[in-house]
C-alpha positions in Angstrom: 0.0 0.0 0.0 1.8 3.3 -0.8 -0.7 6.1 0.9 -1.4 5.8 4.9 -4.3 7.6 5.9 -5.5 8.9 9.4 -8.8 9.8 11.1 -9.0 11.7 13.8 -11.6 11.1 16.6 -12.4 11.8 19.8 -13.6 9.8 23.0 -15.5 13.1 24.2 -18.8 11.7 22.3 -21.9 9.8 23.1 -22.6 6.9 21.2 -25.6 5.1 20.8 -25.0 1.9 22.2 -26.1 -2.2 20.8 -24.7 -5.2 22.7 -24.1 -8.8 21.3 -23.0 -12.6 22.9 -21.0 -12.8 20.2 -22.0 -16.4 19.8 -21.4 -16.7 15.7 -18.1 -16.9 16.3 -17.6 -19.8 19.8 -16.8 -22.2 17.0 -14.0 -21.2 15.5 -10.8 -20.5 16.9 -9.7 -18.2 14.1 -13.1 -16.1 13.4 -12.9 -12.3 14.1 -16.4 -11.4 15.2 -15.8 -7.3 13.3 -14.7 -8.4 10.1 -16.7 -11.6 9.8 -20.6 -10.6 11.5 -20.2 -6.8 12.0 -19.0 -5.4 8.3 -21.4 -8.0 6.7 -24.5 -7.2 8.2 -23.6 -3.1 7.9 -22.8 -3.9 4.1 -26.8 -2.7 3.0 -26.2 0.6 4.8 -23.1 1.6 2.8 -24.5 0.3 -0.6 -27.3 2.9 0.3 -27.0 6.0 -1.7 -28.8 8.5 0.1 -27.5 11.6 0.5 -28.0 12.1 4.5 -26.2 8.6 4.5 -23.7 9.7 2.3 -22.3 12.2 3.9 -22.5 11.0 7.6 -19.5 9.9 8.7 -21.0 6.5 11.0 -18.3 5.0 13.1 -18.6 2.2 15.2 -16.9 1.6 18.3 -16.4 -1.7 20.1 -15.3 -2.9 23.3 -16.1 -6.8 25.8 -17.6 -6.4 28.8 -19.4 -8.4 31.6 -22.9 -8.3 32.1 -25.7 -9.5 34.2 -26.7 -11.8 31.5 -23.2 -12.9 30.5 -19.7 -13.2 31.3 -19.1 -10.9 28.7 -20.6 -9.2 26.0 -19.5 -7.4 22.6 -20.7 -3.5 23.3 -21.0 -1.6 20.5 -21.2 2.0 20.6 -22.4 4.1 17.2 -21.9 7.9 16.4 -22.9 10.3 16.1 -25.5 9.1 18.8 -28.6 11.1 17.0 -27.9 10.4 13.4 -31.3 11.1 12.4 -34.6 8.8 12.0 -33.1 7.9 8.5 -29.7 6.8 10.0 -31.2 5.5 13.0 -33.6 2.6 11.1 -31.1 2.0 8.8 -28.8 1.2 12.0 -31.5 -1.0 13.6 -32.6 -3.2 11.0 -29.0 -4.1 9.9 -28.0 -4.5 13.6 -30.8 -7.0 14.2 -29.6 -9.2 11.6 -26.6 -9.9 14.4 -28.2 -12.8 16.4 -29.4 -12.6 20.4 -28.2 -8.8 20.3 -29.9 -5.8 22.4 -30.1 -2.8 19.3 -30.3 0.5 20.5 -30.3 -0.3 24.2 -29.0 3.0 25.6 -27.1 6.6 24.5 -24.1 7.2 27.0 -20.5 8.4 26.7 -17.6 6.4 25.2 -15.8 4.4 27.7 -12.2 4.2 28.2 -12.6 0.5 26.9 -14.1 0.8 23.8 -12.0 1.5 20.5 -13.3 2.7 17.1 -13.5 -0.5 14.8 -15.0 0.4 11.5 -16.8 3.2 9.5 -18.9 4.1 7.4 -18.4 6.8 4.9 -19.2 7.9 1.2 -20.2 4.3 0.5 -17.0 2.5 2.0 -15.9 0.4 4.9 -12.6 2.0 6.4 -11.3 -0.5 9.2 -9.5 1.3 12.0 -6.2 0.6 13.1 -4.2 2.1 15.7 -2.0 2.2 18.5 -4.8 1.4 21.0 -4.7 0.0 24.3 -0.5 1.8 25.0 1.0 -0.5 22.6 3.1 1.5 20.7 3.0 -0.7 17.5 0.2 -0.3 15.1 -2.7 -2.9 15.7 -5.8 -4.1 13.9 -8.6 -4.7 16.7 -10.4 -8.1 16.5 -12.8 -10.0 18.9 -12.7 -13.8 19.3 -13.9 -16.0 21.0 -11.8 -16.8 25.0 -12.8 -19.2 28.1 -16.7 -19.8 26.8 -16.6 -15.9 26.0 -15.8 -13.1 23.4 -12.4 -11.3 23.9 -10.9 -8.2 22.4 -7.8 -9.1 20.2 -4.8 -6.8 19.1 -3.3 -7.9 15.9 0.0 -6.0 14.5 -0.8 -4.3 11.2 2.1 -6.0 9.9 1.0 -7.3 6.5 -3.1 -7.2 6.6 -3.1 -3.8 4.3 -3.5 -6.2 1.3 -5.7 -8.7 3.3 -8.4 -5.5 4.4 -8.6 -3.9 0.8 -9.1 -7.4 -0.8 -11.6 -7.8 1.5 -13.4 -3.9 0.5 -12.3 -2.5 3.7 -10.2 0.5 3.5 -7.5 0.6 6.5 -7.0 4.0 7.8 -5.7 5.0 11.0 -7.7 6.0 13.7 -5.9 9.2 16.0 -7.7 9.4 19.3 -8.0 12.8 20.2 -8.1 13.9 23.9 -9.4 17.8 23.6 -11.5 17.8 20.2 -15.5 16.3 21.0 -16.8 14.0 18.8 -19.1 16.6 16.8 -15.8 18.5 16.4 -14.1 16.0 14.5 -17.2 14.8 12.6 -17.8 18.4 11.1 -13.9 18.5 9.8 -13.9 15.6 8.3 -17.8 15.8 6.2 -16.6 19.0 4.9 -13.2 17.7 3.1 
């Protein structure tokens, strides 16, 4: 790949937040729960060609936590939090393709544990990489499946450009900010 590409965006945001057991991928040692059941069942919103769609930078953030249900669960938190009725039913009915999961269960602030994943923009999937959770290399995140349970996965970068833009995903990385907001970062990027 000969251009790298960055994104920058910011934790100070509220998602609107979808949980998931996760349990397409218990199987299979090797399955990554993002690229294999998340980017598949988003893949009718970004073949949509409406405008508001279009031009709404959606990002989706993911992170594993415990729950009273489970011993852990794949949260996924979606922003801008009020994308708009349009957005917002386009985001449901794609989401509830995912099986057992809890859609639009709650709006509340990114957590420290969550880490953008993918988004979608213009009609492509970029795939997020970064160097998240103080590693100072460049990871890919993943979720697989740990001790009758999803986990959160860190994969180095090394070599998976080729593998993500075979696969229709651009990979572009993502620059946390820690003073911009969320609506901040969206605006800057729509308008370029």
């Amino acid at each position: 790949m000969g251009k790298r590409y960055f994104i920058e965006l910011s934790r100070k945001d509220v998602g609107l937040v979808s949980y998931f057991p996760g349990l397409e991928i218990k199987d299979d040692p090797d399955a990554d729960w993002i690229g294999g059941v998340l980017v598949p069942a988003l893949g009718p919103i970004a073949k949509r060609k409406g405008a508001k769609i279009q031009e709404t930078p959606i990002t989706f953030w993911v992170g594993v936590r415990g729950t009273a249900r489970r011993q852990a669960e794949i949260f996924l938190f979606v922003t801008p939090a009020y994308p708009g009725a349009t957005i917002e039913r386009a985001l449901s009915r794609a989401l509830e393709s995912i099986k057992d999961g809890k859609v639009h269960a709650a709006r509340e602030p990114i957590p420290e544990e969550a880490f953008p994943c993918i988004q979608i923009f213009r009609g492509k999937f970029i795939r997020f990489y970064g160097a998240f959770d103080s590693h100072a290399w460049s990871s890919l995140l993943a979720i697989g499946w740990e001790d009758n349970a999803p986990e959160l996965h860190l994969t180095p970068m090394c070599g998976l450009d080729e593998l993500l833009e075979e696969a229709g995903e651009l990979p572009v990385e993502a620059r946390i900010l820690s003073v911009s907001t969320g609506e901040e970062c969206r605006k800057f990027q729509s308008r370029h």
